[in-house]
C-alpha positions as a Markdown table, in Angstrom:
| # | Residue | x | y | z |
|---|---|---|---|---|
| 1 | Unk | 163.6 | 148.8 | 139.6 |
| 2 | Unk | 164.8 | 148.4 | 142.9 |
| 3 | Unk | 165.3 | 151.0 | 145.8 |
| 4 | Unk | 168.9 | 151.4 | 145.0 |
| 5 | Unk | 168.6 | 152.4 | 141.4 |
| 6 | Unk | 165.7 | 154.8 | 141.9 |
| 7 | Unk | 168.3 | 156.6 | 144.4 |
| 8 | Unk | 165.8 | 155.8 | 147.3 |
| 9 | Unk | 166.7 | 155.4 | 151.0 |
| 10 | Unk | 165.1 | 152.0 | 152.0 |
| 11 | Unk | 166.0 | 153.0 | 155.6 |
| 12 | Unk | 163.7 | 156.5 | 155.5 |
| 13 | Unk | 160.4 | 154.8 | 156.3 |
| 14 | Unk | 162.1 | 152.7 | 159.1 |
| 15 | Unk | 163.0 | 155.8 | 160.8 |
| 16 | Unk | 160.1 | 157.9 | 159.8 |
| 17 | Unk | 158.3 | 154.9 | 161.8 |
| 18 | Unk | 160.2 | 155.1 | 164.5 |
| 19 | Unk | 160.4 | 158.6 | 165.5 |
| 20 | Unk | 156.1 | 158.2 | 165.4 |
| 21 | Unk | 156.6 | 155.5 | 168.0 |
| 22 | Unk | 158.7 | 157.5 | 170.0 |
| 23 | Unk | 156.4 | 160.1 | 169.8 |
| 24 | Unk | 153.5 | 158.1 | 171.0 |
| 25 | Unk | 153.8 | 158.3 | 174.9 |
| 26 | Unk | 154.1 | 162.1 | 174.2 |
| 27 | Unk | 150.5 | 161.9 | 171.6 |
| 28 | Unk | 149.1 | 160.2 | 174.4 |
| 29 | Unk | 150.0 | 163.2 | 176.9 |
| 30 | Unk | 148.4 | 165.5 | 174.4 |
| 31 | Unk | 145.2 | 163.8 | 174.1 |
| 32 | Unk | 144.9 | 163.6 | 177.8 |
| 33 | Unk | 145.2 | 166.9 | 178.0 |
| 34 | Unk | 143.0 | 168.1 | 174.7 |
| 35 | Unk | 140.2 | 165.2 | 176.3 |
| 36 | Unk | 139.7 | 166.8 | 180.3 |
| 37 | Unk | 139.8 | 170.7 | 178.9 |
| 38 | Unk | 136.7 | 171.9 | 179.5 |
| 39 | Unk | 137.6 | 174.4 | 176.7 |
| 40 | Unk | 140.5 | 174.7 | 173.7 |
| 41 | Unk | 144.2 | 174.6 | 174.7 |
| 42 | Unk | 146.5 | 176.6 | 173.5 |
| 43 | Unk | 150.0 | 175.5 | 171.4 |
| 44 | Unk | 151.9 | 177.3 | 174.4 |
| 45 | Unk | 149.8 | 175.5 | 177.1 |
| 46 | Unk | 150.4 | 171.7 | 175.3 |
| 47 | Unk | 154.2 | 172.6 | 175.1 |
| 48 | Unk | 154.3 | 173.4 | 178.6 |
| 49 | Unk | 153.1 | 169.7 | 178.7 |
| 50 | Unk | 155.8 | 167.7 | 176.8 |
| 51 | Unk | 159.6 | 167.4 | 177.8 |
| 52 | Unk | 162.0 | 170.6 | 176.2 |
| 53 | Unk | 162.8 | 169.6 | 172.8 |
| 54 | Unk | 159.9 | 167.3 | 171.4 |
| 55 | Unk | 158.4 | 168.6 | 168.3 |
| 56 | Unk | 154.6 | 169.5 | 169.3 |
| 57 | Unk | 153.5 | 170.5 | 165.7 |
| 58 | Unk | 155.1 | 166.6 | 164.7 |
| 59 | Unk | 153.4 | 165.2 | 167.9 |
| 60 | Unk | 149.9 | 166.9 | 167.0 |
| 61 | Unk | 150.2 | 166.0 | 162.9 |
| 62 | Unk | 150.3 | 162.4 | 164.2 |
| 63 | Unk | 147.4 | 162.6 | 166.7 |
| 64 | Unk | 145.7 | 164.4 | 163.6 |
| 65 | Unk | 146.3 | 161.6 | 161.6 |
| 66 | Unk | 145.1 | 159.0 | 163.9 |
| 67 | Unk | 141.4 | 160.5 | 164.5 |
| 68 | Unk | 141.1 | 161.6 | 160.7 |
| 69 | Unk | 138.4 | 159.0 | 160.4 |
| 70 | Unk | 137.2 | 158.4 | 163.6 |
| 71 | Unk | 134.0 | 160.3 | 165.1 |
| 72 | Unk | 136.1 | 163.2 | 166.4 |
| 73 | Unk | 139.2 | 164.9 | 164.8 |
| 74 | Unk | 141.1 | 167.0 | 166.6 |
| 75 | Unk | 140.7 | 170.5 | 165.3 |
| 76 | Unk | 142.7 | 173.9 | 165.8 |
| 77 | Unk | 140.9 | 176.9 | 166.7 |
| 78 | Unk | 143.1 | 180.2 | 166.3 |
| 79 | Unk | 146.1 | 178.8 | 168.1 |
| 80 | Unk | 144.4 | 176.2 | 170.1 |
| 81 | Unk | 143.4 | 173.1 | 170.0 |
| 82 | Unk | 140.7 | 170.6 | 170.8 |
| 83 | Unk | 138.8 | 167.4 | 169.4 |
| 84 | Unk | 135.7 | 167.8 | 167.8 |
| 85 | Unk | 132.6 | 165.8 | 166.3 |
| 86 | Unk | 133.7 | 165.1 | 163.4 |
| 87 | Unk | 131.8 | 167.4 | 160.2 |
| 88 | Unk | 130.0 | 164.4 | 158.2 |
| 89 | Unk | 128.1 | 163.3 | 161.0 |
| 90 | Unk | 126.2 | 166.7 | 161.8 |
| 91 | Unk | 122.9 | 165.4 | 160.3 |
| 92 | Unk | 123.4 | 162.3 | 162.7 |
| 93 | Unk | 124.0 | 164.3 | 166.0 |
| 94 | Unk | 121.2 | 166.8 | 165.6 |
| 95 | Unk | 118.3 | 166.0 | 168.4 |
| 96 | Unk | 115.5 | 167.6 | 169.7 |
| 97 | Unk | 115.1 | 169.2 | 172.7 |
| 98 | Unk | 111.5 | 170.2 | 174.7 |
| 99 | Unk | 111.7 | 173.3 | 176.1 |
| 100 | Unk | 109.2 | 173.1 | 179.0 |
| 101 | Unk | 106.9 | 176.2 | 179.0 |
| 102 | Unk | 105.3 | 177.6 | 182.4 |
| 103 | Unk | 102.1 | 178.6 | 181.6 |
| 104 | Unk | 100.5 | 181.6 | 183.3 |
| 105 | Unk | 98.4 | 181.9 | 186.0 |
| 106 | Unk | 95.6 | 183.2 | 183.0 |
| 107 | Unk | 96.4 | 179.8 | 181.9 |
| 108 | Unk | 95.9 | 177.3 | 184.3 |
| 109 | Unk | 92.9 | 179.6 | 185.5 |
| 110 | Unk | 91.6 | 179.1 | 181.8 |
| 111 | Unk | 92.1 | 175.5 | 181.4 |
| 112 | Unk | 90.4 | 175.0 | 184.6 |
| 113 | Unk | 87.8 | 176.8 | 183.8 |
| 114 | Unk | 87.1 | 174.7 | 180.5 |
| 115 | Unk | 87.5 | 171.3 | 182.1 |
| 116 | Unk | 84.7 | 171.8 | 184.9 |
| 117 | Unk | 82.1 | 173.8 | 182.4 |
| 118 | Unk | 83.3 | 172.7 | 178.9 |
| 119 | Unk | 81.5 | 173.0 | 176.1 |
| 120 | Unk | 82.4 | 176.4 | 176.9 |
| 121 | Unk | 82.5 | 179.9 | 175.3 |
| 122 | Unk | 85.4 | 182.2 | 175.3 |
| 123 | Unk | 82.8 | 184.7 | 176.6 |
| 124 | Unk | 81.5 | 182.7 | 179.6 |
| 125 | Unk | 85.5 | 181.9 | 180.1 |
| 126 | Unk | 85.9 | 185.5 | 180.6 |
| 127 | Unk | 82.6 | 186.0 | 183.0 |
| 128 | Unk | 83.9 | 183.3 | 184.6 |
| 129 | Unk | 87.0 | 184.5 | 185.2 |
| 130 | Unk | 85.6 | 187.9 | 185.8 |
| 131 | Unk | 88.6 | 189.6 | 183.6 |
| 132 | Unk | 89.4 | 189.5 | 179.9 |
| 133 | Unk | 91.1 | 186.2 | 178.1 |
| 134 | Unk | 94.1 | 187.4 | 175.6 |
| 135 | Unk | 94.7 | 185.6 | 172.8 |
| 136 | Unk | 97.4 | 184.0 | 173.8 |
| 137 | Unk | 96.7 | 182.4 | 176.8 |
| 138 | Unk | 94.1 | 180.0 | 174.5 |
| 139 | Unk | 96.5 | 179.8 | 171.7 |
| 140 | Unk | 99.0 | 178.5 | 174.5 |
| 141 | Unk | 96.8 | 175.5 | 175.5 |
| 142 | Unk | 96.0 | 175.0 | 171.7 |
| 143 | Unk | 99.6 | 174.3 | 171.2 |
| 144 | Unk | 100.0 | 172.2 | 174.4 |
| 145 | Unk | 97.5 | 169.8 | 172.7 |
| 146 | Unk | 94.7 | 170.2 | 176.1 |
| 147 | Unk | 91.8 | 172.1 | 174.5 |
| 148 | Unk | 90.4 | 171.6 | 170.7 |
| 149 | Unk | 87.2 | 173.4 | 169.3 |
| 150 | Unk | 83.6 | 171.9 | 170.1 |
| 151 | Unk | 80.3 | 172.3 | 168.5 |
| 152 | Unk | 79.3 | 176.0 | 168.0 |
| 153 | Unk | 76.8 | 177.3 | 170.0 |
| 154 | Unk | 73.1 | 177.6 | 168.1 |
| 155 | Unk | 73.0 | 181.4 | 169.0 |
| 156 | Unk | 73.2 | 184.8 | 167.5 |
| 157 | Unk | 76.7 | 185.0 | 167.0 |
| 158 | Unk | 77.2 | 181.3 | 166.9 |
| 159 | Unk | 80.0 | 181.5 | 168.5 |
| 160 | Unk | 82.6 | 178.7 | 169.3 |
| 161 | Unk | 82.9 | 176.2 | 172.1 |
| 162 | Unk | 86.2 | 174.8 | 174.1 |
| 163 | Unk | 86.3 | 171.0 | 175.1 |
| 164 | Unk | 89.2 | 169.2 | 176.4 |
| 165 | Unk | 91.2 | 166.4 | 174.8 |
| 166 | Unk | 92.7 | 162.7 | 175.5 |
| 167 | Unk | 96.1 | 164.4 | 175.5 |
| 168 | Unk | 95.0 | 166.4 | 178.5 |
| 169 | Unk | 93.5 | 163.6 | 180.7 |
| 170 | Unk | 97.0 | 161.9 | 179.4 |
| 171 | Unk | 98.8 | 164.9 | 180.8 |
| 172 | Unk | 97.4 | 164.5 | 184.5 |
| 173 | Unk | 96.6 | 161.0 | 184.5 |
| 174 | Unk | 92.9 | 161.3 | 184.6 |
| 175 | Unk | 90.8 | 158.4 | 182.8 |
| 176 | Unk | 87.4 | 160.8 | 181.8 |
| 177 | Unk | 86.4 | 163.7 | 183.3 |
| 178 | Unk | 84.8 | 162.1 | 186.4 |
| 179 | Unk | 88.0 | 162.2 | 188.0 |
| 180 | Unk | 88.6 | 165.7 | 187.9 |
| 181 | Unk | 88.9 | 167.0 | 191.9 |
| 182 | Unk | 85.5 | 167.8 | 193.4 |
| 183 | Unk | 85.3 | 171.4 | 195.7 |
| 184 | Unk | 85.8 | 170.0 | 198.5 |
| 185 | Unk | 89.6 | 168.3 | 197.2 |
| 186 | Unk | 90.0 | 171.7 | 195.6 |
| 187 | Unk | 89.4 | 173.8 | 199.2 |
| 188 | Unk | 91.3 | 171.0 | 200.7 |
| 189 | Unk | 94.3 | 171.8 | 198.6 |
| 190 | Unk | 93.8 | 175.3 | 199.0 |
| 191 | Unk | 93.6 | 176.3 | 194.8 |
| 192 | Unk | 90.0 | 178.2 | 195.8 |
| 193 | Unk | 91.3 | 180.4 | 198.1 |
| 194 | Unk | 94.2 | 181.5 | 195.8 |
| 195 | Unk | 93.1 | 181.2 | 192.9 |
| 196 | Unk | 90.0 | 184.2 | 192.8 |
| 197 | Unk | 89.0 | 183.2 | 188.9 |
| 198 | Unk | 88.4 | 179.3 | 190.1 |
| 199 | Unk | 85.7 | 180.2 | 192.8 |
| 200 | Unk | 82.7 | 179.5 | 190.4 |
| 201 | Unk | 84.3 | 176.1 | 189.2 |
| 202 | Unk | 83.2 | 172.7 | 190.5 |
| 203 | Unk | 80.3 | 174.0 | 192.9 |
| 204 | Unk | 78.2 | 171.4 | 192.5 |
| 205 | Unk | 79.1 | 167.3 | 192.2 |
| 206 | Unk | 78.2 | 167.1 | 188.6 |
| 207 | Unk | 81.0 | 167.0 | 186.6 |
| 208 | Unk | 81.1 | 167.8 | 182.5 |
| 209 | Unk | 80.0 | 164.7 | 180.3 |
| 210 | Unk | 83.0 | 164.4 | 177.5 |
| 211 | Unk | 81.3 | 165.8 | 174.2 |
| 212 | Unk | 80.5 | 163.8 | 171.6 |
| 213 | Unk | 82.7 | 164.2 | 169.0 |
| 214 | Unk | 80.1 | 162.7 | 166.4 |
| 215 | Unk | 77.5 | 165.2 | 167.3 |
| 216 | Unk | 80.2 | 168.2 | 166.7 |
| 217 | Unk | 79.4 | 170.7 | 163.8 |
| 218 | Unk | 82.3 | 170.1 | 161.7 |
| 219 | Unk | 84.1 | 173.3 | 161.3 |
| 220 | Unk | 85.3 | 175.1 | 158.2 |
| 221 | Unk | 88.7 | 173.6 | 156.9 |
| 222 | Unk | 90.4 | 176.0 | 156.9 |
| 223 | Unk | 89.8 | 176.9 | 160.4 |
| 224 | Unk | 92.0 | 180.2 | 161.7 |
| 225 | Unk | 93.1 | 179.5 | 165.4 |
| 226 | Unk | 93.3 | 182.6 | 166.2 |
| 227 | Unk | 89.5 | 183.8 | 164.5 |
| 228 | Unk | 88.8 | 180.6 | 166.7 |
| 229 | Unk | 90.6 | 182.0 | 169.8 |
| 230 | Unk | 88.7 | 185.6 | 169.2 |
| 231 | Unk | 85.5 | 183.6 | 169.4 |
| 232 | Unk | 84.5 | 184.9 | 166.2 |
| 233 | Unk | 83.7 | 183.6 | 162.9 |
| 234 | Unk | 86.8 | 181.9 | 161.1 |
């Protein structure tokens, strides 16, 4: 059957083309407009933008047409518009982002504190330190990766021990524990005379041998961090 006898105008499609292509130096005004918004542009605004008596709705439909399978579509919003990622690539576009955490002065006072006298206590932390340690502040550098449990201590109470970890000498770019500051670097810098809590670290050369992981008592499995970080039994 040909166009004539199905009653068909051959010609429609010619023209239907045709008014797209004249419609294209105004699609491209559009997008340039939709792509440097910082935010959504309204229907009014993007007339404002094309010469009195060009179809916008006709002009959008064809720019919504051409990015139907790209990786953005242009989308309306209320009676804006603007291109966005396109819906079936969520999954693809989802990252993960490191929120860096300041840790408190109790903190860096703590881990300190257990890099110059580990094996220690969370008792002889707080003597140390001459206050109390919160829960927190441990369960903070737990989660940073710096301080594991060590060996319990073979006293009444038994209670835990604090050791540092590879990810810590990592961290500042220390290869063992020798090359932690000595007092004099640490009066140099000025930390002992800020820091009150630090003023018992590092008073003599010796520095802390790394503990031998083999020699650890192994700990329950299912060890409670924060039993662990009240020093008590898990």
């Amino acid at each position: 059957m040909t166009d004539e006898e199905s009653g068909e105008d051959p010609a429609l499609p010619v023209i239907a083309d045709a008014d797209r292509d004249n419609r294209r130096p105004h699609c491209r005004v559009i997008e340039a407009v939709l792509f440097a918004s910082p935010a959504p542009v309204s229907s009014v605004d993007l007339a404002r933008r094309l010469p009195e008596g060009v179809d916008l709705r006709a002009v959008l439909d064809d720019l919504i047409a051409d990015y139907a399978a790209r990786g953005v579509n242009l989308t309306r919003i209320g009676d804006a518009w603007a291109f966005r990622t396109a819906e079936d690539l969520a999954d693809s576009l989802q990252i993960e982002v490191a929120v860096p955490r300041k840790l408190s002065r109790a903190a860096v006072e703590t881990m300190a504190i257990i890099a110059y006298h580990q094996p220690i206590t969370r008792a002889e932390i707080e003597e140390t330190r001459g206050v109390g340690l919160s829960r927190g502040t441990l369960d903070i550098l737990l989660e940073a990766g710096w301080i594991r449990p060590g060996r319990r201590r073979q006293t009444p109470g038994r209670p835990l021990t604090w050791v540092t970890t590879q990810a810590f000498l990592d961290h500042f770019a220390l290869g063992d524990l020798g090359e932690l500051p000595g007092l004099e670097e640490l009066k140099a810098a000025g930390l002992l005379d800020r820091q009150v809590g630090l003023t018992s670290i590092a008073m003599s050369d010796e520095l802390p041998e790394p503990e031998d992981a083999e020699e650890d008592e192994p700990l329950d499995a299912q060890f409670d961090i924060e039993a662990a970080a009240d020093g008590g039994e898990p």
